[in-house]
C-alpha positions as CSV (number, residue, x, y, z in Angstrom):
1,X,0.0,0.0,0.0
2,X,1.1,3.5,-1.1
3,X,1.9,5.9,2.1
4,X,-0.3,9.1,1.8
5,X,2.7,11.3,1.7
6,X,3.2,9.3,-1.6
7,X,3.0,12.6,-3.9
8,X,4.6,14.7,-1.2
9,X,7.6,12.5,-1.8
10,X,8.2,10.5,-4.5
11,X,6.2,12.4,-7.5
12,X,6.7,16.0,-6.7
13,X,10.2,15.3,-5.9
14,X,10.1,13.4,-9.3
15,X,8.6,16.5,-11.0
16,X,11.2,18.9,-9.5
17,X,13.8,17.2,-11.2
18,X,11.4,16.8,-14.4
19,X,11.2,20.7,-14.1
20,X,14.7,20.9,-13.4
21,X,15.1,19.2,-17.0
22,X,12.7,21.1,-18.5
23,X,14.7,24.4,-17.5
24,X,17.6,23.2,-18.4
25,X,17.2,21.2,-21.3
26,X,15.1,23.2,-22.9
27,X,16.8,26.4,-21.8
28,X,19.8,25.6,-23.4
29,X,17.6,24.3,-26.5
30,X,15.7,27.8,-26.5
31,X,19.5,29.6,-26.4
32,X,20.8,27.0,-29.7
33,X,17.8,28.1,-31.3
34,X,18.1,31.9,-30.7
35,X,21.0,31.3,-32.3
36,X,20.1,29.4,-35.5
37,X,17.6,31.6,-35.9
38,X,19.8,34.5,-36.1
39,X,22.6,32.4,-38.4
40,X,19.6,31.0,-40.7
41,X,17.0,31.6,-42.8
42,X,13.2,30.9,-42.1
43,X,12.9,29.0,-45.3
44,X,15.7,26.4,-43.5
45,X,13.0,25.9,-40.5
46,X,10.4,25.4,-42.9
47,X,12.4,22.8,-44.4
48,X,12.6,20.7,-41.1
49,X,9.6,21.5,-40.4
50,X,8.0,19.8,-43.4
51,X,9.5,16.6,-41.8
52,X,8.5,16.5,-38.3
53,X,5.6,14.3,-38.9
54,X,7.5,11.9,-40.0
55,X,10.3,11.3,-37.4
56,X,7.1,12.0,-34.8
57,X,5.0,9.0,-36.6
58,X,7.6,6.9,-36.7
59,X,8.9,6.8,-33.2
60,X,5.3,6.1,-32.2
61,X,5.9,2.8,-34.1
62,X,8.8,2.2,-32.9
63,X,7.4,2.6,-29.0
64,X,4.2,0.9,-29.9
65,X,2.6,1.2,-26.6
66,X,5.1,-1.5,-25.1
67,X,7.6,0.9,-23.5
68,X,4.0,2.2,-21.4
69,X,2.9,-1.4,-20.6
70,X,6.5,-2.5,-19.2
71,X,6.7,0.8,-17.2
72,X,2.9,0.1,-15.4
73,X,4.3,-3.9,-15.2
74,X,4.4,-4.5,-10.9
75,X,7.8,-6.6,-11.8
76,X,8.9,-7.0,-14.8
77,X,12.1,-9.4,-15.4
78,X,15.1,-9.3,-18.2
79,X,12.4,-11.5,-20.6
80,X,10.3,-8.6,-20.7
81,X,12.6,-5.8,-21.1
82,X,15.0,-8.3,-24.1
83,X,11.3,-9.5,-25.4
84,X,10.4,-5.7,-26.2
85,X,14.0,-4.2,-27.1
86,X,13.9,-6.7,-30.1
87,X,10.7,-5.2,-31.0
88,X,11.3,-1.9,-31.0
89,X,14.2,-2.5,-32.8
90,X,13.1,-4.2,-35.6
91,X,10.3,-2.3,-36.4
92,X,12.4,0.9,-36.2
93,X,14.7,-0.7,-39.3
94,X,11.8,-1.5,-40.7
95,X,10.4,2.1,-40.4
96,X,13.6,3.1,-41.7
97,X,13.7,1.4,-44.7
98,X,10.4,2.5,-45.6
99,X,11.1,6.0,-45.4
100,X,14.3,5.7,-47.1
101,X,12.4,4.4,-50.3
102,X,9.5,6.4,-49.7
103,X,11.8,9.3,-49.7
104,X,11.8,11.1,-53.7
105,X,8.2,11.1,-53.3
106,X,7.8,12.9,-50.0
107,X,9.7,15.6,-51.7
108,X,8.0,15.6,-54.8
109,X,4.9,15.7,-52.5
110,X,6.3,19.2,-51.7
111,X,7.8,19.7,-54.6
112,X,10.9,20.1,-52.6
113,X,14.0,17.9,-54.1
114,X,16.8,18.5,-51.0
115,X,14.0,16.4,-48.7
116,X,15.1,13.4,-50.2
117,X,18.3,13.5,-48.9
118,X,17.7,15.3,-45.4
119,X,14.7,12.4,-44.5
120,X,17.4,9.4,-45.3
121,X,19.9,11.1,-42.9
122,X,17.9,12.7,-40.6
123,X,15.0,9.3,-39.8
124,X,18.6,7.5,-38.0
125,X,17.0,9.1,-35.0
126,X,14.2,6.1,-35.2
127,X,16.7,3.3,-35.3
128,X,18.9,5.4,-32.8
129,X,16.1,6.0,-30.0
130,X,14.9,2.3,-30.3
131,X,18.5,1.1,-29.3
132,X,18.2,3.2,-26.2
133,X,14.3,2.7,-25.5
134,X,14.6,0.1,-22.6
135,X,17.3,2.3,-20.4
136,X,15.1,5.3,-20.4
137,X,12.2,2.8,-19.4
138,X,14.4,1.3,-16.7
139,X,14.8,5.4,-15.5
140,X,11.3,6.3,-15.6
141,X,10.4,3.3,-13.2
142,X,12.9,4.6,-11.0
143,X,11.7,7.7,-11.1
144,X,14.9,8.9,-11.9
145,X,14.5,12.0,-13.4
146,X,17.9,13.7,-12.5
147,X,20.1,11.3,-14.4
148,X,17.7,12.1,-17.7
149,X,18.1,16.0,-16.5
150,X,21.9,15.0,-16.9
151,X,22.3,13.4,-19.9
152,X,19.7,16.2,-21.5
153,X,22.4,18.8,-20.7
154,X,24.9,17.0,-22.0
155,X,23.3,16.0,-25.4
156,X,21.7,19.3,-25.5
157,X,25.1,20.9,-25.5
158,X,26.7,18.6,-27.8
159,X,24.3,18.9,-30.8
160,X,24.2,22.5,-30.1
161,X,27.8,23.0,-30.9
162,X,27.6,20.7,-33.5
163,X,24.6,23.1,-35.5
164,X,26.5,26.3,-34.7
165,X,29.6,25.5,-36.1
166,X,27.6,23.4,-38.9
167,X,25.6,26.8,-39.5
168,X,28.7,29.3,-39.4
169,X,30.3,27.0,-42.0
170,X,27.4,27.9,-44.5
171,X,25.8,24.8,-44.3
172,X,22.2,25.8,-44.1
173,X,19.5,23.2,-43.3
174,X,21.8,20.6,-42.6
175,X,22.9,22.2,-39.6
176,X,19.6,21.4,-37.9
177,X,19.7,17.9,-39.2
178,X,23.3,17.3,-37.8
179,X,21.6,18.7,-34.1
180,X,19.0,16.0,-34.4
181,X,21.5,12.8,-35.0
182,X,24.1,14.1,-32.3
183,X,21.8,15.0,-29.9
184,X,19.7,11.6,-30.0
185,X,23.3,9.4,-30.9
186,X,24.9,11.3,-27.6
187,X,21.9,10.5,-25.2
188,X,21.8,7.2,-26.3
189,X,25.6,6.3,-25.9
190,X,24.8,7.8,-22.3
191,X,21.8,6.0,-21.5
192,X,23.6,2.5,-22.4
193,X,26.6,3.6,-20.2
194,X,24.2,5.0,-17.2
195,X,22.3,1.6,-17.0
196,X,24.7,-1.6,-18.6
197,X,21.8,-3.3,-19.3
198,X,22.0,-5.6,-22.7
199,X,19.4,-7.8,-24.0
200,X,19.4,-11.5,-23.5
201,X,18.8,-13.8,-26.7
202,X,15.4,-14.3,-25.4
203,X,12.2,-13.2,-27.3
204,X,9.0,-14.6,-25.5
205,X,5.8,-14.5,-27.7
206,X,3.6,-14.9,-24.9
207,X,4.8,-12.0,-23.1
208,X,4.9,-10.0,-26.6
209,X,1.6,-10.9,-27.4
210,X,0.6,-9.7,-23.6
211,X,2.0,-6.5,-23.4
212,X,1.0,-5.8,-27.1
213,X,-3.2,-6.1,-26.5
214,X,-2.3,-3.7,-23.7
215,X,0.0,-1.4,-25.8
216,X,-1.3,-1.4,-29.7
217,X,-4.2,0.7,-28.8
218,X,-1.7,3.5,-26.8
219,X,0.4,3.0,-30.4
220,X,-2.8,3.4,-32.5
221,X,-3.8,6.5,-29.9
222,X,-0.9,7.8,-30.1
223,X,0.0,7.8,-34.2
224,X,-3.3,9.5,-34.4
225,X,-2.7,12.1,-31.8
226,X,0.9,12.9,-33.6
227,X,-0.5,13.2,-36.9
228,X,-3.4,15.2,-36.0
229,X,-0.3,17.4,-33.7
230,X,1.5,17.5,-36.7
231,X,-0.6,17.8,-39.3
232,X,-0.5,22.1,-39.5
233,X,3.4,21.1,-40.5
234,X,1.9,19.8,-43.3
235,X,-0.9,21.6,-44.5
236,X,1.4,24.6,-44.3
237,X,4.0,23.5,-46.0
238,X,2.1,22.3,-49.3
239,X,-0.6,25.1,-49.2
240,X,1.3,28.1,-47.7
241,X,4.5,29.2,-48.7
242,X,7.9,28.5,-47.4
243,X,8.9,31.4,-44.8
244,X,5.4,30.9,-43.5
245,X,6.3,27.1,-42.1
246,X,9.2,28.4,-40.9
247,X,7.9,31.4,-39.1
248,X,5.3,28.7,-37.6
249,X,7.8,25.9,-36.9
250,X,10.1,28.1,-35.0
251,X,7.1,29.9,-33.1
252,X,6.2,25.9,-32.4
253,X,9.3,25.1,-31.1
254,X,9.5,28.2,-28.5
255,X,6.1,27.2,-27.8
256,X,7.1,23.7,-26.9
257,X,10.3,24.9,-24.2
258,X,7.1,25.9,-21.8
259,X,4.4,23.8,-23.0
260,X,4.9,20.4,-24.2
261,X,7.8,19.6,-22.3
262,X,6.0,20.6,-19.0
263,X,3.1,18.4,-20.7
264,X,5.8,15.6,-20.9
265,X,7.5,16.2,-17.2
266,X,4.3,15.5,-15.8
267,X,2.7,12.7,-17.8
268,X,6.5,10.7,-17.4
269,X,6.3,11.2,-14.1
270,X,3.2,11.0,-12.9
271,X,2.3,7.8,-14.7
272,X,4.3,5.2,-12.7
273,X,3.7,6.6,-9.7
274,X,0.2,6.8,-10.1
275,X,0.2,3.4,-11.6
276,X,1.1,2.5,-8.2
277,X,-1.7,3.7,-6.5
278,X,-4.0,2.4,-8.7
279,X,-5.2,-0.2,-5.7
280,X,-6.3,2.5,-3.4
281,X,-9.1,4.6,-5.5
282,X,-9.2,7.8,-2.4
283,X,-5.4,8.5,-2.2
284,X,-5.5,8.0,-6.3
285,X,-8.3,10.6,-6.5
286,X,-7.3,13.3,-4.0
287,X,-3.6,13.3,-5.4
288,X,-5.1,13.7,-9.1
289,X,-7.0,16.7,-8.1
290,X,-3.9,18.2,-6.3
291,X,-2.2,17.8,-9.5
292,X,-4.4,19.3,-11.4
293,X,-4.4,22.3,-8.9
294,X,-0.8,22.6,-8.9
295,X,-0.2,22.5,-12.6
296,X,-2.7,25.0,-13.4
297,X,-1.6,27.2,-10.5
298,X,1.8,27.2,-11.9
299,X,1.1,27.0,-15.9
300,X,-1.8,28.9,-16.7
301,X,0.4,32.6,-15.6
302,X,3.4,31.1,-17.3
303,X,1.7,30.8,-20.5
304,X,-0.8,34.0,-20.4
305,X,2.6,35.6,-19.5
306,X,4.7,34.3,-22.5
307,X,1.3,35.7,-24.6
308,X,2.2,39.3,-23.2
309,X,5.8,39.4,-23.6
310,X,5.6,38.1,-27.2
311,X,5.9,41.4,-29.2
312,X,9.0,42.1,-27.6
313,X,10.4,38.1,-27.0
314,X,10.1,37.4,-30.4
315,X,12.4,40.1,-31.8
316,X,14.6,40.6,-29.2
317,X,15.5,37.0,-29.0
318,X,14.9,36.1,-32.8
319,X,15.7,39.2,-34.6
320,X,13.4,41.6,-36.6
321,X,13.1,38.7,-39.4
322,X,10.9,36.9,-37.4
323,X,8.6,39.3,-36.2
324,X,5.6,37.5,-38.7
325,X,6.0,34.9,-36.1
326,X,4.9,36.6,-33.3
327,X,1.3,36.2,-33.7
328,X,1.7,32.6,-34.4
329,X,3.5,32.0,-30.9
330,X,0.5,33.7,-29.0
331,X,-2.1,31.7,-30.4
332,X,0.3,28.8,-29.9
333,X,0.6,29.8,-26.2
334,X,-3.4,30.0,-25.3
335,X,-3.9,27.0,-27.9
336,X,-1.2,24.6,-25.6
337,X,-2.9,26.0,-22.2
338,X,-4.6,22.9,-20.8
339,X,-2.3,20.7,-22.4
340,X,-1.3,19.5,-19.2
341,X,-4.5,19.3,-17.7
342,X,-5.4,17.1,-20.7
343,X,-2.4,15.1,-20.5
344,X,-3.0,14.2,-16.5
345,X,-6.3,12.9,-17.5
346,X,-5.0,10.5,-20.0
347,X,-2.4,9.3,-17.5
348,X,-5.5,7.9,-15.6
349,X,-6.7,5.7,-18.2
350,X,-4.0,4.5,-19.1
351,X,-3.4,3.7,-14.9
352,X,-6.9,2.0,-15.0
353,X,-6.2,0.3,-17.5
354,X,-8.3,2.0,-20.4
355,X,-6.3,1.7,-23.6
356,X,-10.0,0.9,-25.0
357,X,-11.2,4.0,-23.7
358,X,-8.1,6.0,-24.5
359,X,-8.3,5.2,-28.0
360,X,-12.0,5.8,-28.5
361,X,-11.4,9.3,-27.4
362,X,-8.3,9.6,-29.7
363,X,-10.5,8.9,-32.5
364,X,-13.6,11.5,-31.0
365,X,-11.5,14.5,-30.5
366,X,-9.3,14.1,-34.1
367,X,-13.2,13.7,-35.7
368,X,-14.0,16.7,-34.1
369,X,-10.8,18.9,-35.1
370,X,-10.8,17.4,-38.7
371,X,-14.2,19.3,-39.0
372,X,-12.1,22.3,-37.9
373,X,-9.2,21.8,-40.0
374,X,-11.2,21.7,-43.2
375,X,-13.2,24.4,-42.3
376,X,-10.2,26.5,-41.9
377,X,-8.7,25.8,-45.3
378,X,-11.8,25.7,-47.2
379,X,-12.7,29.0,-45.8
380,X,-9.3,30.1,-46.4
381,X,-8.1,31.6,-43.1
382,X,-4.8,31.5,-43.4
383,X,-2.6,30.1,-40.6
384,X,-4.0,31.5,-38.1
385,X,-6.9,30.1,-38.6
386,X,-5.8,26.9,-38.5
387,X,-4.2,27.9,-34.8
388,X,-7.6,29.1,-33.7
389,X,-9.0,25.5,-34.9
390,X,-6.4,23.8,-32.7
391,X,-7.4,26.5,-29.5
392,X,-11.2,25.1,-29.9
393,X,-10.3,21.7,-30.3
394,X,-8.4,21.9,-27.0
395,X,-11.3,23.1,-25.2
396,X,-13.5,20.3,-26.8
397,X,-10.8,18.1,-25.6
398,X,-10.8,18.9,-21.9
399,X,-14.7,18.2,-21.9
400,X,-14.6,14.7,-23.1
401,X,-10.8,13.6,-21.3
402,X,-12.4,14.8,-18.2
403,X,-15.9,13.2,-18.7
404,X,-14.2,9.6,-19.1
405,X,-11.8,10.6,-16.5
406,X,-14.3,11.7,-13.8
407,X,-16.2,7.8,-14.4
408,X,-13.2,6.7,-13.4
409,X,-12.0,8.3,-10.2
410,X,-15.4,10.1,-9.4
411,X,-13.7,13.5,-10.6
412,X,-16.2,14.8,-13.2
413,X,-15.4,18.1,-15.7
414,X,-17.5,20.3,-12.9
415,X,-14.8,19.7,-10.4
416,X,-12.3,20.1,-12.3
417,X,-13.3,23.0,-13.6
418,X,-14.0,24.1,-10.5
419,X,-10.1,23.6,-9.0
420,X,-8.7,25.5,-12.0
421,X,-11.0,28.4,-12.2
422,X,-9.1,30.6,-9.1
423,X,-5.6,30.4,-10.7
424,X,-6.9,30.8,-14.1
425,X,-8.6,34.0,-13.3
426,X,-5.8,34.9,-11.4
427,X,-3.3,34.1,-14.4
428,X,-5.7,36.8,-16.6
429,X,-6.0,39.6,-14.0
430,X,-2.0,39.3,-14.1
431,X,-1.7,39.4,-18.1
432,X,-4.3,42.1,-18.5
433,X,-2.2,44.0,-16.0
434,X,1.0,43.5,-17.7
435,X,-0.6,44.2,-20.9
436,X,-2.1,47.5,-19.6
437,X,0.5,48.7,-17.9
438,X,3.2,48.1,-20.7
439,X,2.2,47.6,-24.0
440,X,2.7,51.6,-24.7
441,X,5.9,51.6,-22.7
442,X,8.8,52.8,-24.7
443,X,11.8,51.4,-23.6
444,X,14.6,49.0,-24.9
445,X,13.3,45.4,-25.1
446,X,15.5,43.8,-22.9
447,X,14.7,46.2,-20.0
448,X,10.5,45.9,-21.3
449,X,10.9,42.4,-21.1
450,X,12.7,42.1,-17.3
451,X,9.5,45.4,-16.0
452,X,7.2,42.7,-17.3
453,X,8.2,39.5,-16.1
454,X,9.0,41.1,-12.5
455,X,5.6,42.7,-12.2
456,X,3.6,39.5,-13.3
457,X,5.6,37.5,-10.6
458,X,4.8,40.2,-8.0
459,X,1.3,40.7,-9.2
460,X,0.1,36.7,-9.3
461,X,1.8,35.9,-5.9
462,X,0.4,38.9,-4.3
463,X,-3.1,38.2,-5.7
464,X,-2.4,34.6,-4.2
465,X,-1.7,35.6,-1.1
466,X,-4.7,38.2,-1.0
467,X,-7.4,35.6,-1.9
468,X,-5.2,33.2,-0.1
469,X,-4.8,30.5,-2.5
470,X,-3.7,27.4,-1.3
471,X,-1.8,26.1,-4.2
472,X,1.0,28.5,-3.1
473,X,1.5,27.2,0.5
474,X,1.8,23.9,-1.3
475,X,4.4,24.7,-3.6
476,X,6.7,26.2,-1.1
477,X,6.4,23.3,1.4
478,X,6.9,20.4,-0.9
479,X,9.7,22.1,-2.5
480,X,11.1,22.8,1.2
481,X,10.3,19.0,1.3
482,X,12.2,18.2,-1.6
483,X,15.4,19.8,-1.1
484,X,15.5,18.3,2.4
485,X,15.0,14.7,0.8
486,X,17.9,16.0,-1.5
């Protein structure tokens, strides 16, 4: 039996370090970019851009839904962990190979020759993550999030230098490609050295075949789920011109240093602890909702915030080339705003047990932002449009995670609702503040951006303190907690 002060401990002291990766991994990836961006073109972007759904597909096939079913396994032995490495493996070649062939037309799909020769190089990452899928398992069952935070830096850095100096030397879009295999070849040579494990000559059917009825429908959930995450990449690139996907790529890509990578923190960590409180339905429910609490608390003022500080971010950081892409990056921001929220209510199905149900919402919500997609194009509303389609669609997608979610752990939408409203009101009295008080303000950027930031801190803890909000108590406590477990 799991110890109340199970979240106290083990998963918030497991998200501190998840957070602590999130800053530092993607600080330093934020830092390479500024840099890129400044050293290339937004045509190169666009270029890499027009792949991402690829190398995303792709290592969904390779994962399949088995790395998740060995990670919720109570005791999983070196059968299981050989059984699915050879998996992986395998059908990351085969992956591979397809793409490799597939290749001249993808490019004459966007009518873009050089793709044929960036996706052979640049889909290694496939076969490389696959070789290195079972240590990160073996961390994430630990709970080991400070060793990933390490070798994140470390591979970070490394294919950082590696584009710069690539990109100095002239060498355009291939600089980005080079980042990609370094960084994924360096964290995998550290992975195999952190954990020594090797797989034994074993492949067991029966245990494929088991943790495959649990896993293919996470795979199928999840292919659908990257394509539809994805699919802007596309559209944009074959309908819209080529500066365009790259003003939207690297507006995605800021985006994703505050949003999808807190998404990720929590969902990796989160899961397997959770997973092991699935026998005791009260303590499983009442650390959900303070999740929930928590993360909004902390992530609704740290996107509205980004939102405010974007017309001078952008160009300070960027460069007065990519001012287009401001605009992009705030509907990104409010469009990514309960992607957490979201992606703690998919942890619990997949916790119960509801890969049925997980997929059968996959499929509703992608029905439902299909509708919005074509819309958008057939009514021709440019690329913003097709960001306002994906702000709805997250909305729509709150209201039916949570409604399968709330069956399940007697949590309902209402409640929910109910725990986030106070810090998101909170998080929009502090951006219409900043907003207000600074959008006429004419100072350098740099100094703009530090009045801003430093008034939005001051202004949401203050208002937390006023209407005594209890998330902020909690945040101080368990991180006093934390460092003292440190």
């Amino acid at each position: 039996m799991i110890k109340k002060s199970q979240l106290k401990s083990k998963t918030l002291h497991g998200l501190l370090w998840s957070f602590i990766e999130l800053l530092s991994r993607q600080g330093i990836q934020l830092i390479i970019q500024i840099i890129l961006a400044r050293l290339l073109a937004p045509e190169h972007f666009g270029v890499i851009g027009m792949v991402t759904i690829f190398i995303a597909v792709s290592t969904a096939f390779v994962q399949s839904g088995l790395d998740q079913a060995l990670i919720r396994e109570k005791a999983p032995g070196d059968k299981d962990y050989s059984t699915v490495f050879y998996f992986n493996l395998a059908v990351s070649i085969l992956v591979y190979a397809i793409s490799f062939y597939f290749a001249p037309l993808i490019a004459q799909f966007y009518d873009e020759s050089k793709l044929v020769g960036i996706l052979r190089v640049i889909m290694l990452v496939v076969v490389i993550n696959a070789v290195s899928s079972i240590q990160r398992v073996f961390l994430i069952r630990k709970v080991d999030f400070k060793t990933q935070t390490k070798i994140s830096l470390i591979s970070g850095l490394s294919a950082g230098a590696f584009a710069i100096s690539f990109a100095l030397m002239g060498l355009g879009v291939w600089s980005l490609v080079i980042q990609q295999i370094v960084m994924k070849f360096t964290e995998m040579i550290l992975l195999l050295y952190n954990n020594r494990w090797a797989p034994s000559f074993i492949f067991d059917f029966y245990l494929f075949k088991k943790y495959f009825n649990f896993g293919y429908k996470l795979l199928l959930s999840s292919i659908i789920d990257i394509i539809y995450k994805n699919i802007y990449f596309v559209i944009i690139g074959k309908v819209y011109t080529l500066n365009q996907l790259g003003y939207y790529t690297n507006a995605s890509k800021i985006r994703d240093v505050a949003s999808l990578a807190v998404t990720q923190s929590i969902q990796k960590v989160t899961y397997p602890v959770l997973s092991k409180m699935n026998d005791d339905q009260s303590l499983l429910t009442k650390n959900y909702r303070l999740l929930i609490r928590l993360t909004a608390y902390v992530y609704f003022p740290f996107m509205l915030g980004l939102v405010c500080i974007a017309p001078s971010f952008i160009p300070l950081l960027l460069g007065e080339k990519w001012v287009p892409a401001i605009n992009y990056f705030q509907l990104l921001c409010i469009a990514s705003l309960l992607y957490p929220i979201n992606a703690i209510n998919l942890n619990i199905l997949k916790v119960k047990n509801r890969s049925d149900l997980f997929l059968l919402i996959e499929i509703i919500k992608k029905i439902f932002l299909s509708i919005l997609i074509i819309v958008a194009v057939i009514l021709e509303l440019g690329v913003s449009g097709l960001i306002y389609s994906a702000i709805i669609s997250s909305i729509f997608n709150l209201f039916i995670n949570a409604h399968y979610t709330g069956k399940e752990i007697n949590y309902n939408i209402s409640k929910q609702i109910k725990d986030m409203t106070p810090s998101l009101l909170l998080a929009i009295v502090m951006s219409s503040l900043i907003f207000l008080n600074f959008e006429y303000l004419k100072t350098p950027l740099f100094v703009k951006i530090m009045l801003e930031i430093t008034f939005g801190i001051i202004t949401y803890i203050s208002l937390s303190l006023i209407f005594k909000i209890e998330e902020l108590r909690l945040i101080f406590t368990l991180m006093r907690k934390s460092s003292k477990n440190d």
